[in-house]
Backbone as CSV, one residue per row, in Angstrom:
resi,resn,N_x,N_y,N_z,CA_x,CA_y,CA_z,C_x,C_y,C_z
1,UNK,29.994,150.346,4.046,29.847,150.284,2.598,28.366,150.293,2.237
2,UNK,27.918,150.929,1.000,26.567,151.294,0.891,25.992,148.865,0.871
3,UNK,24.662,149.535,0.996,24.782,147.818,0.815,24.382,147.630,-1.182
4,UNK,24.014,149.046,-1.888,23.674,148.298,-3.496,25.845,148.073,-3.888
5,UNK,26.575,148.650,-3.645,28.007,148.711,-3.488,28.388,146.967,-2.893
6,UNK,27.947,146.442,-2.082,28.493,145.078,-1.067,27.605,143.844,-2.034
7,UNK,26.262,144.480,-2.568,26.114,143.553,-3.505,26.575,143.091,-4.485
8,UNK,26.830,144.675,-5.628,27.693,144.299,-6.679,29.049,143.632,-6.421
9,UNK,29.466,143.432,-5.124,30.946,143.051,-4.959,30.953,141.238,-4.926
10,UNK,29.464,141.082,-4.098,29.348,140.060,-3.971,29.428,139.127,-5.961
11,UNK,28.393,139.928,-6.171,28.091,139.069,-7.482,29.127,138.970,-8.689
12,UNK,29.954,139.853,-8.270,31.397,140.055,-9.508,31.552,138.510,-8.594
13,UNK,32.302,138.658,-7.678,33.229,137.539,-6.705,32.201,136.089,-7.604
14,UNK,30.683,136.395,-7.746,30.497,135.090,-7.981,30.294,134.990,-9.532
15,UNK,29.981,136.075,-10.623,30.364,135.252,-11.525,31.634,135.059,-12.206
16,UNK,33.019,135.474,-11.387,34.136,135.334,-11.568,34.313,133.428,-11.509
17,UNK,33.987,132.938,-10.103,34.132,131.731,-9.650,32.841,130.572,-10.503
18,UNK,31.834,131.548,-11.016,31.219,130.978,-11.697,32.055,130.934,-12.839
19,UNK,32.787,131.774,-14.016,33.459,131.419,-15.392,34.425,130.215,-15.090
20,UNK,34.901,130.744,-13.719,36.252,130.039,-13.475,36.343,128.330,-13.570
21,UNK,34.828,128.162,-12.999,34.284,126.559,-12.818,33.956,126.042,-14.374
22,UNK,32.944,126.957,-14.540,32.567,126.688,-15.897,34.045,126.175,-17.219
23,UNK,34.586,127.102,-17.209,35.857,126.630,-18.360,36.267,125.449,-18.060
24,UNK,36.482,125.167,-16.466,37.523,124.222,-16.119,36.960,122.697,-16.308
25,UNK,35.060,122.834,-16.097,34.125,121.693,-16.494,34.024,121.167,-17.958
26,UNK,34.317,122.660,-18.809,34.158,122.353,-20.875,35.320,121.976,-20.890
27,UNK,36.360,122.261,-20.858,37.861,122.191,-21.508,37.873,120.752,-21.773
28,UNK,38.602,119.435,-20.740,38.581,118.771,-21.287,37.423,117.796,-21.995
29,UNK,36.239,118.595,-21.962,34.934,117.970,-22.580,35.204,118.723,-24.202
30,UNK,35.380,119.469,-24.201,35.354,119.887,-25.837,36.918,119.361,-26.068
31,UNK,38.133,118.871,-26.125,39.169,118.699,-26.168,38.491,117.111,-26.837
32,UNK,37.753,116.537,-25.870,37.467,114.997,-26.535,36.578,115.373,-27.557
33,UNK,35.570,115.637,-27.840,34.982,115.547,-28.744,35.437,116.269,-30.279
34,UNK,36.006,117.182,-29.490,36.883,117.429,-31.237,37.955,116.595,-31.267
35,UNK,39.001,115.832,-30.731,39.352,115.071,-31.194,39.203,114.121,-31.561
36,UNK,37.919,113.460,-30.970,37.382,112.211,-31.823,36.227,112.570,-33.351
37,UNK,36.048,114.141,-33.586,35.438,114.434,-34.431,36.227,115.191,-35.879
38,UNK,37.090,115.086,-34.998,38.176,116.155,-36.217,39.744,115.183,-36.274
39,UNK,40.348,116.134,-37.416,41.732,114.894,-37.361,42.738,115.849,-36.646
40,UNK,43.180,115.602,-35.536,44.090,116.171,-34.301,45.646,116.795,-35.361
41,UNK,46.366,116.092,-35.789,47.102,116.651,-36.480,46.642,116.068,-38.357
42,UNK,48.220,116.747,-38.415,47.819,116.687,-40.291,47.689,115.634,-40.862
43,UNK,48.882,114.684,-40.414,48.796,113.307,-41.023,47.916,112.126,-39.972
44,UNK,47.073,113.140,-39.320,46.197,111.374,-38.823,45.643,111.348,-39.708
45,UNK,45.327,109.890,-39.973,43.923,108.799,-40.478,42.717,109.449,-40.122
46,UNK,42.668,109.242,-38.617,41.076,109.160,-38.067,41.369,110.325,-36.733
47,UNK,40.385,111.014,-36.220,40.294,111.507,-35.482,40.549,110.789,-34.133
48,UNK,41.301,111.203,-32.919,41.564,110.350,-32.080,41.848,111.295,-30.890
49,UNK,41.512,111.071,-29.267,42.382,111.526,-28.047,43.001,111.828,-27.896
50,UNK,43.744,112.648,-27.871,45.676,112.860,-27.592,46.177,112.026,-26.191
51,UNK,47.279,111.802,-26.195,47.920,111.150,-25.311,47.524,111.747,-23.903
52,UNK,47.930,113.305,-24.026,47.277,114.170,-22.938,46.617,115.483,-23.400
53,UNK,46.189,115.984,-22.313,45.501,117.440,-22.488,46.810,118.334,-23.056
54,UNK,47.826,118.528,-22.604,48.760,119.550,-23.045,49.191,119.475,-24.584
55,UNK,48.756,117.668,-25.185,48.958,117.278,-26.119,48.279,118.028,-27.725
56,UNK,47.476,118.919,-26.780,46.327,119.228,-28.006,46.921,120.514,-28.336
57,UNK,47.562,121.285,-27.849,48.548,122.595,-28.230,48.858,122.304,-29.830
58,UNK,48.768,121.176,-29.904,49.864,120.792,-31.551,48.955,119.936,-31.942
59,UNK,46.980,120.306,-32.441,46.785,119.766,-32.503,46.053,121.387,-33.491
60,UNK,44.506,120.508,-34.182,44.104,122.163,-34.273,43.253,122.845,-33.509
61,UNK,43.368,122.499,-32.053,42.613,122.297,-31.348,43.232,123.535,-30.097
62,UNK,44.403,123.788,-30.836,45.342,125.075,-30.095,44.899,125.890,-29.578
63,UNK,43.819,126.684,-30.225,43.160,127.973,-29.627,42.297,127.903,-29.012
64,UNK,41.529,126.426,-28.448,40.791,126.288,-27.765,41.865,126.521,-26.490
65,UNK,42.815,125.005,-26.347,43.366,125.147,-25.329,44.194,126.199,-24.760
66,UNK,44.879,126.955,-25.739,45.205,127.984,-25.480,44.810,128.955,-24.819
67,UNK,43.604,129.492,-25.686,42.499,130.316,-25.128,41.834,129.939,-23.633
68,UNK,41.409,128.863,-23.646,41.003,128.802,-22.242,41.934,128.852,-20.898
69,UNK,43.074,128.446,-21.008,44.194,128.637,-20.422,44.215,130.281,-19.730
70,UNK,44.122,130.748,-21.357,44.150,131.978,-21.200,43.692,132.800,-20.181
71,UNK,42.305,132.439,-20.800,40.967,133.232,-19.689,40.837,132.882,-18.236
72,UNK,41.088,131.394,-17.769,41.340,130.776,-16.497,42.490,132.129,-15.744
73,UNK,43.497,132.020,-16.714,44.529,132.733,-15.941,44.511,134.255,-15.690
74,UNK,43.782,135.045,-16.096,43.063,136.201,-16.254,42.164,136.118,-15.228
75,UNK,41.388,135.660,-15.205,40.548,135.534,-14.216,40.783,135.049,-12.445
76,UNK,41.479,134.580,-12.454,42.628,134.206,-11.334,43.473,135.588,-10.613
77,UNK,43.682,135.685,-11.523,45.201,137.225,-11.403,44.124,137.599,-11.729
78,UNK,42.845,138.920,-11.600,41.728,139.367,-11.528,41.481,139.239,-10.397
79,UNK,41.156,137.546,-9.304,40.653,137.431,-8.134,41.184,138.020,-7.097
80,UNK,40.410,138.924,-6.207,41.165,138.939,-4.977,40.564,138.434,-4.149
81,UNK,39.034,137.567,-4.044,38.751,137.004,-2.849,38.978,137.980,-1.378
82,UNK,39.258,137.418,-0.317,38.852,137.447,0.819,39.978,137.562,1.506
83,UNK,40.439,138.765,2.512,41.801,139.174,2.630,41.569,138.354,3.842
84,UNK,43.204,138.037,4.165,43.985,136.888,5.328,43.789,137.438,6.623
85,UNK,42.832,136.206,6.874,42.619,135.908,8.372,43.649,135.875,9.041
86,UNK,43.421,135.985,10.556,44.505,135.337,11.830,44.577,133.967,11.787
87,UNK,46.120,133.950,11.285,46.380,132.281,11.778,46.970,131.669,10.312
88,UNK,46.225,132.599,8.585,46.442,131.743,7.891,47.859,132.045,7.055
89,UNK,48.139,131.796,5.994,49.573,132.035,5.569,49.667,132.557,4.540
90,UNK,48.810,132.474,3.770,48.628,133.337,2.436,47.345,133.843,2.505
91,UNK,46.906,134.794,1.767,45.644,135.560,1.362,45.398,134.734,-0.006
92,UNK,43.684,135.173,-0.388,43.386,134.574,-1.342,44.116,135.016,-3.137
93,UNK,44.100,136.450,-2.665,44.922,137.406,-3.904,46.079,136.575,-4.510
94,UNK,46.909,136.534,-3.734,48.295,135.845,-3.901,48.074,134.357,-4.791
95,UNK,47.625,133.564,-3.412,46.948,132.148,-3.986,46.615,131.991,-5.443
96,UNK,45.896,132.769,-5.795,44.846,132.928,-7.221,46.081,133.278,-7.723
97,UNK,46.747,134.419,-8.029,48.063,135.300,-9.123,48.770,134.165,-8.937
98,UNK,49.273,133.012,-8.340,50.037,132.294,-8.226,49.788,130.767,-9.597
99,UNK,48.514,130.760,-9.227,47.507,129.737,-10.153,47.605,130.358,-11.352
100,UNK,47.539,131.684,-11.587,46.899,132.552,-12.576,48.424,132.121,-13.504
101,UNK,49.085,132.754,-12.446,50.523,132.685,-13.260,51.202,130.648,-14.031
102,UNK,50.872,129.868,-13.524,51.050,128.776,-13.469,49.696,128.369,-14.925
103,UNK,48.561,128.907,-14.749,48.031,128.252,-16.132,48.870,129.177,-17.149
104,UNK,49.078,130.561,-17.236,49.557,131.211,-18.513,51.010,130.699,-18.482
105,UNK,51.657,129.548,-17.764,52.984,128.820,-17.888,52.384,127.586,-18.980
106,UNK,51.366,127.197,-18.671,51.213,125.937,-19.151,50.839,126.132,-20.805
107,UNK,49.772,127.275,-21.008,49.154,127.774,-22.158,50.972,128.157,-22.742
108,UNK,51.782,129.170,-22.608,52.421,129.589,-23.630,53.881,128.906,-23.195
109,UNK,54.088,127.590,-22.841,55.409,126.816,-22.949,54.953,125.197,-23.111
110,UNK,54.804,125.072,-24.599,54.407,123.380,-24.716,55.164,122.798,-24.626
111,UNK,54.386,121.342,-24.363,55.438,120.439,-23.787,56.216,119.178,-25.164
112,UNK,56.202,118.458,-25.316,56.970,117.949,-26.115,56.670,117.612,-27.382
113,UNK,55.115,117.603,-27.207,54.011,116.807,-28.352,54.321,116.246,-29.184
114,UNK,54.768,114.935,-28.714,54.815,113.450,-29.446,56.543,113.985,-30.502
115,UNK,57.005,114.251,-29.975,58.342,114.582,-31.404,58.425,115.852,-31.697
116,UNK,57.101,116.606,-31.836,57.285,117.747,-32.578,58.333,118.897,-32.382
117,UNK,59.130,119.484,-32.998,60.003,120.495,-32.928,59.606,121.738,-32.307
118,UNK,60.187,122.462,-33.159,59.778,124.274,-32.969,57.929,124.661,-33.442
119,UNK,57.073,124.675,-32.418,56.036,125.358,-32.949,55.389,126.542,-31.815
120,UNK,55.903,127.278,-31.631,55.976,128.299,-30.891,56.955,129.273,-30.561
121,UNK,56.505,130.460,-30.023,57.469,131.656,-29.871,58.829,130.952,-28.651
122,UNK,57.870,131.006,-27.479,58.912,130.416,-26.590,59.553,129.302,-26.335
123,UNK,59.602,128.179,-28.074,60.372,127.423,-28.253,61.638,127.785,-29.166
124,UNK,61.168,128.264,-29.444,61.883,129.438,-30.609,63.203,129.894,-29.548
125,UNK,62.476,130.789,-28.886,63.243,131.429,-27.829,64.201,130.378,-26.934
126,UNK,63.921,129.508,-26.538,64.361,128.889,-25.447,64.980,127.260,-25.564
127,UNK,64.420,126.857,-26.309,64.237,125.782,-27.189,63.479,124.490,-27.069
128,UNK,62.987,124.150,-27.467,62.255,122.371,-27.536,62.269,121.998,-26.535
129,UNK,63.916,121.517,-25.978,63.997,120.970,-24.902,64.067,121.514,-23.878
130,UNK,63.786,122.527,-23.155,63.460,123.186,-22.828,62.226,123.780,-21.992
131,UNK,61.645,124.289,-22.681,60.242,124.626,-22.893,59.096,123.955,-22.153
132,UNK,59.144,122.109,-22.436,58.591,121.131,-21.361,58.691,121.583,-19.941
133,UNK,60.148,121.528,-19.645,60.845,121.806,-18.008,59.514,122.603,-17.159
134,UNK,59.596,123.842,-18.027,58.677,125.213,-17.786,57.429,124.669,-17.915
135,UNK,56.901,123.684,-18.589,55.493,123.681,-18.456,55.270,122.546,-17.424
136,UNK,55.446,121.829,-17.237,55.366,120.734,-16.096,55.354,121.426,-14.708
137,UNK,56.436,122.196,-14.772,56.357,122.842,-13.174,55.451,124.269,-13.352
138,UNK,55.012,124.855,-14.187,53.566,125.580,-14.289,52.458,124.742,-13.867
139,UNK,52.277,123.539,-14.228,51.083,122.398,-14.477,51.252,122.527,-13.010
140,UNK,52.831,121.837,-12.273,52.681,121.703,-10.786,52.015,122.783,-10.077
141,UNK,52.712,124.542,-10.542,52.302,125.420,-9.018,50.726,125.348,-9.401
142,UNK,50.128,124.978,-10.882,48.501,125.473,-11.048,47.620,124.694,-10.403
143,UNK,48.408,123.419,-10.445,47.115,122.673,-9.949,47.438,122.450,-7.841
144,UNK,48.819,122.316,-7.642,49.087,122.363,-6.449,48.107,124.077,-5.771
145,UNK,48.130,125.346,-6.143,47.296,126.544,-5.749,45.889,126.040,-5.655
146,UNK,45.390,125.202,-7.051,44.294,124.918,-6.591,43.655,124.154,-5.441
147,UNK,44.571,122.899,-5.302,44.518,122.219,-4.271,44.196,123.016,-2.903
148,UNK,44.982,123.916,-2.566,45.498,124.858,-1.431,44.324,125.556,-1.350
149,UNK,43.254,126.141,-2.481,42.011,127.032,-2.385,41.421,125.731,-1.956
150,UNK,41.239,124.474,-2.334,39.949,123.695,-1.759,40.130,123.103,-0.038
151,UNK,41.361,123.215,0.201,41.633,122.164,1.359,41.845,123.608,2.390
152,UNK,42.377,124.895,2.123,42.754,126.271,2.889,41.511,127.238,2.959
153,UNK,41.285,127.404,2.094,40.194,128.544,1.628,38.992,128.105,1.562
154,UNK,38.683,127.450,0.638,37.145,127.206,0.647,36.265,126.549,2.149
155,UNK,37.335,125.539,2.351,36.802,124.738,3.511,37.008,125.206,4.439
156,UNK,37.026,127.052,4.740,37.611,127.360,6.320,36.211,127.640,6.653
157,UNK,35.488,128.438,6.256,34.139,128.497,6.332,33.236,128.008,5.595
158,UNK,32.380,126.877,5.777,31.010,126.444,5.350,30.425,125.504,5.942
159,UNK,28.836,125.170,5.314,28.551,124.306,5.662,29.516,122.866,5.972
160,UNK,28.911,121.959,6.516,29.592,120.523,6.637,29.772,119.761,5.115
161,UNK,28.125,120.107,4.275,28.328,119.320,2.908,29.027,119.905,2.147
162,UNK,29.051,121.106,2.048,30.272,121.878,1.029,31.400,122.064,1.616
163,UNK,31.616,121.617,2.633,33.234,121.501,3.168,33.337,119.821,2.677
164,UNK,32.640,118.544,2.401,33.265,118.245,1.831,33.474,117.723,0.310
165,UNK,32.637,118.437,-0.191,32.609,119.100,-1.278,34.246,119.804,-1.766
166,UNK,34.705,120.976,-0.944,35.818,121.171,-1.328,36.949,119.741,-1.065
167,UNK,37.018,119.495,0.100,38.085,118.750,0.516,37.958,117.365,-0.223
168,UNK,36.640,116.689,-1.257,36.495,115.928,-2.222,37.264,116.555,-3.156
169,UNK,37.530,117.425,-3.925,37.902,118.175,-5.246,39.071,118.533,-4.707
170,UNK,39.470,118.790,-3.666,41.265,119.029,-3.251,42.024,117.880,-3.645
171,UNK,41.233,116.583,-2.653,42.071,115.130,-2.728,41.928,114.747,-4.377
172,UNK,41.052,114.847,-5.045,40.658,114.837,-6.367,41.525,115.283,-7.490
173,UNK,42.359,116.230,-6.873,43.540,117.613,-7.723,44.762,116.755,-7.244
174,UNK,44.846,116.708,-6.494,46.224,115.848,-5.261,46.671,114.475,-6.293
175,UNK,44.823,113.952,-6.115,45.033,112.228,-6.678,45.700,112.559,-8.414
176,UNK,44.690,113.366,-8.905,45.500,113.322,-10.594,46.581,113.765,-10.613
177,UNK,47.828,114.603,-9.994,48.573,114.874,-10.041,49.298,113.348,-9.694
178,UNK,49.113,112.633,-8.586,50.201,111.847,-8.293,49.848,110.883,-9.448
179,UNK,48.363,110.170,-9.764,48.340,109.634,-11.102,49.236,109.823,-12.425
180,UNK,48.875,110.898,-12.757,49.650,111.494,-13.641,50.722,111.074,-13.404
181,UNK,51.747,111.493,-12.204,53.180,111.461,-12.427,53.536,109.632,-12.490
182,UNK,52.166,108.985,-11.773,52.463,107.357,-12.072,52.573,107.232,-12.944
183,UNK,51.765,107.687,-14.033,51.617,107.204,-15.426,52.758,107.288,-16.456
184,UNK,53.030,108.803,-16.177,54.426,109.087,-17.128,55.206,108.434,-16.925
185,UNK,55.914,107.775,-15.785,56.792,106.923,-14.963,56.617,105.770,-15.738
186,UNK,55.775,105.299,-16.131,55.196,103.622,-16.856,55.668,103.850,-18.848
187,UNK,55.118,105.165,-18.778,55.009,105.459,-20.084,56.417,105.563,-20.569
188,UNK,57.330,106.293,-19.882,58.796,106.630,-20.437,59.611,105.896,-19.829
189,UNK,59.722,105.168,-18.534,60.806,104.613,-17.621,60.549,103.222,-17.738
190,UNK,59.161,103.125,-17.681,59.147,101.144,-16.826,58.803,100.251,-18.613
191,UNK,58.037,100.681,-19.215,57.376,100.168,-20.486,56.292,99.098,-20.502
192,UNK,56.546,98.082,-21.068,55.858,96.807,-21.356,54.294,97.154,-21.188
193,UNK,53.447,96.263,-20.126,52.290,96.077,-20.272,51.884,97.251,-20.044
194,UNK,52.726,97.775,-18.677,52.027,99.263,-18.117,52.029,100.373,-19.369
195,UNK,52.936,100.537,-19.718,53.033,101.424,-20.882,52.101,101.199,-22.080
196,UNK,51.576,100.151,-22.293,50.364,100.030,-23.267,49.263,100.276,-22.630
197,UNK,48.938,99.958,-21.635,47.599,100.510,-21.209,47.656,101.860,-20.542
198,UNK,48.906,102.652,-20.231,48.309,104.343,-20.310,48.392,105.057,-22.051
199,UNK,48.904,104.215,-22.867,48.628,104.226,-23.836,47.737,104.255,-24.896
200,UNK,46.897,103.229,-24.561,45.825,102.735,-25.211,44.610,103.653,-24.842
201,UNK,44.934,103.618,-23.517,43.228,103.804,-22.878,43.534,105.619,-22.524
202,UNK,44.621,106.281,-22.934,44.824,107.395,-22.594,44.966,108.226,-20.967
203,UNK,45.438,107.092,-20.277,45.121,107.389,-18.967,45.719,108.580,-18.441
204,UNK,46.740,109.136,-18.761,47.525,110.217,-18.792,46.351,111.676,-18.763
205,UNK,45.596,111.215,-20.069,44.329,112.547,-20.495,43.428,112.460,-19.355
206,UNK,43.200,111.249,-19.111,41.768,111.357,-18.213,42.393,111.729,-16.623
207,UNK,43.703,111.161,-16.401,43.882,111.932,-14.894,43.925,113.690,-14.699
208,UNK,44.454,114.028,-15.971,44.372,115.310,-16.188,42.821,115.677,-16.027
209,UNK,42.194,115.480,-16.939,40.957,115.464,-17.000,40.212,115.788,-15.567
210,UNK,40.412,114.346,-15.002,39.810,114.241,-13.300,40.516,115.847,-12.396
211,UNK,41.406,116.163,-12.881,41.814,117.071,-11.475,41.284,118.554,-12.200
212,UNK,41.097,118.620,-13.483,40.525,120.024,-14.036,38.806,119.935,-13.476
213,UNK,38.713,118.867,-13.568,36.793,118.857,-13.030,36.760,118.947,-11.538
214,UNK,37.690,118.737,-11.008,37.706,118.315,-9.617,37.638,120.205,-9.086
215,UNK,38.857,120.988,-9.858,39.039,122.407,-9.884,38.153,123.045,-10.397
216,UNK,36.930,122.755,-11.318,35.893,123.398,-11.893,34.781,123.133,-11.121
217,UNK,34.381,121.892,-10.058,33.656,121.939,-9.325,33.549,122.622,-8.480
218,UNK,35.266,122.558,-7.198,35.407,123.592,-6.497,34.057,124.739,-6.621
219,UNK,34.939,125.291,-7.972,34.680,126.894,-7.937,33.117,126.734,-8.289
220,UNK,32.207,125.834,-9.000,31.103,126.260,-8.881,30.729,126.108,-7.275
221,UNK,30.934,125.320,-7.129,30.228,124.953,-5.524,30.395,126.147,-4.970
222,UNK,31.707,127.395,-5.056,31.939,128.377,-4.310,31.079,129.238,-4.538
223,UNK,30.651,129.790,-5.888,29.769,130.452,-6.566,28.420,130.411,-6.284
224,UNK,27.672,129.409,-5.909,26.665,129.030,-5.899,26.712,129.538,-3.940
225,UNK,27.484,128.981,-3.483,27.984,129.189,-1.893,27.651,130.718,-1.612
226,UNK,28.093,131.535,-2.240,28.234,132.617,-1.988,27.264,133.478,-2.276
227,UNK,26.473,133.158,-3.636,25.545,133.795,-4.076,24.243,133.510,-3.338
228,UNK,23.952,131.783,-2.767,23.109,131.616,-1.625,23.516,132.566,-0.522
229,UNK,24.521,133.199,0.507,24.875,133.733,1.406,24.246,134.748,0.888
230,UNK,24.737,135.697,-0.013,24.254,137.050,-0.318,22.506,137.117,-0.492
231,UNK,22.321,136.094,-1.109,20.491,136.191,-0.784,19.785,136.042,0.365
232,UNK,20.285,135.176,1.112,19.950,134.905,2.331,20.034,135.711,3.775
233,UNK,21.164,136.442,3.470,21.558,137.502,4.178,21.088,139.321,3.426
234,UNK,20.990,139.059,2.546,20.602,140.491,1.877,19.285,141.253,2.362
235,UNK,19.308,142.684,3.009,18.800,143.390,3.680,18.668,145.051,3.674
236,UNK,17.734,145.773,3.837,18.331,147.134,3.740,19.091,148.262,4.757
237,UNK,19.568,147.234,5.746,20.938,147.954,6.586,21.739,147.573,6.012
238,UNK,22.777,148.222,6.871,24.416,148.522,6.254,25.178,147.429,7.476
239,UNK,24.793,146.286,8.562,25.349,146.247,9.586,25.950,144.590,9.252
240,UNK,26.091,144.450,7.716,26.134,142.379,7.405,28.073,142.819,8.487
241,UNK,28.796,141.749,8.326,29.459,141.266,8.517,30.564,141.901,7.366
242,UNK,31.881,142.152,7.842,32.954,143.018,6.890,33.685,142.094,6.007
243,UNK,33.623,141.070,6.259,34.802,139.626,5.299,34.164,139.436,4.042
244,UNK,33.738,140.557,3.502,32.968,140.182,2.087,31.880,140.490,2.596
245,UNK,31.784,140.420,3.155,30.745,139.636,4.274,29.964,138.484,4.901
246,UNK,29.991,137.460,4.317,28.839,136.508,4.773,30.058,135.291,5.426
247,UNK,29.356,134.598,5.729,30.006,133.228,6.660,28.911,132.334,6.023
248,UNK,29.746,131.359,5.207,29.412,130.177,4.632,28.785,129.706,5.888
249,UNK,29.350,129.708,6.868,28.802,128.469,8.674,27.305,128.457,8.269
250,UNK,26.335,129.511,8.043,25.364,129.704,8.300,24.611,129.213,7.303
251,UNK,24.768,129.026,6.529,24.153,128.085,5.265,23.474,126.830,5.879
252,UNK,22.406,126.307,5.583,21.958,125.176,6.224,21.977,123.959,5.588
């Protein structure tokens, strides 16, 4: 491959993983501050947190979350990364369309938001009750794929500190998920004290929260990973290495 051709390939690959990090670091950072700056629905008082991130769909805060959803998932189903080694079980292509497909589950099937009825097409379609089912197990394959890129993929080749770098932000995706499912468990099943304090303090938002940063770090760390490789290795022969080319190992 010419090498001005292996560059441009390189630098798509990184500012793909660069947007990819980036959204996943703003989202729930602009999600809080407009809700504590704006009034979330029609009849609040005061501007306030939502219970959770999915919560803000029915908030006016929709087209943020929406939108970013959006673009995450585009960009994903876009990735093809780094075709499958000997030994592993999926390729990166798949992995990513799998994620890709799982955020555009979460963006266009809301989940219950606090009571609210029909406010969407594919509640419309499918109905209210419904609709949740589909987004919960989107939430699962999106953030479970991500997991699988930090603990499979990222960490097969690199340095020692950015291996654990990924495998920090895997267990990180892992932990808010099982959080999360503690929390809801307190919130709808058990009640009393537990149920006021994921209540109060929104703990539901912030585990969410923790595993989207945990997935936005990932990918910068990858970005930055890769774009060091390509400088470091960049030359005017044609003879780098065919896997993209570079090997994280060599990073110091």
């Amino acid at each position: 491959m010419p090498e001005q051709h292996r560059a441009d390939l390189v630098l798509s690959f990184t500012r793909v993983r660069t947007a990819l990090g980036i959204l996943g670091m703003c989202l729930p950072l602009v999600l809080v501050l407009g809700g504590l700056l704006d009034h979330p629905r029609i009849d609040a008082e005061t501007g306030r947190i939502e219970p959770t991130i999915s919560d803000f769909y029915h908030t006016t805060y929709r087209d943020i979350f929406v939108g970013t959803l959006c673009a995450i998932g585009v960009f994903l189903i876009s990735y093809r990364g780094y075709r499958r080694e000997v030994g592993e079980w999926i390729d990166d292509d798949w992995l990513a369309t799998t994620a890709g497909i799982g955020a555009f589950g979460v963006a266009f099937f809301p989940n219950e938001g606090g009571g609210v009825t029909v406010t969407s097409m594919t509640q419309n379609m499918l109905g209210a009750e419904f609709t949740p089912i589909i987004h919960y197990l989107s939430a699962l394959v999106f953030f479970s794929s991500l997991a699988a890129f930090c603990f499979v993929k990222f960490a097969r080749t690199c340095s020692m500190g950015r291996r654990r770098v990924y495998i920090a932000c895997g267990w990180g995706i892992v932990a808010a998920l099982v959080l999360t499912a503690v929390a809801v468990i307190f919130k709808r099943f058990v009640g009393g004290v537990g149920r006021e304090m994921v209540l109060d303090y929104n703990l539901i938002f912030w585990f969410e929260a923790m595993g989207i940063w945990a997935f936005g770090l990932s990918w910068l760390t990858k970005s930055k990973a890769d774009l060091a490789l390509f400088k470091r290795f960049e030359k005017p022969s044609d003879d780098l290495p065919s896997h993209s080319g570079l090997d994280e190992e060599q990073i110091g």
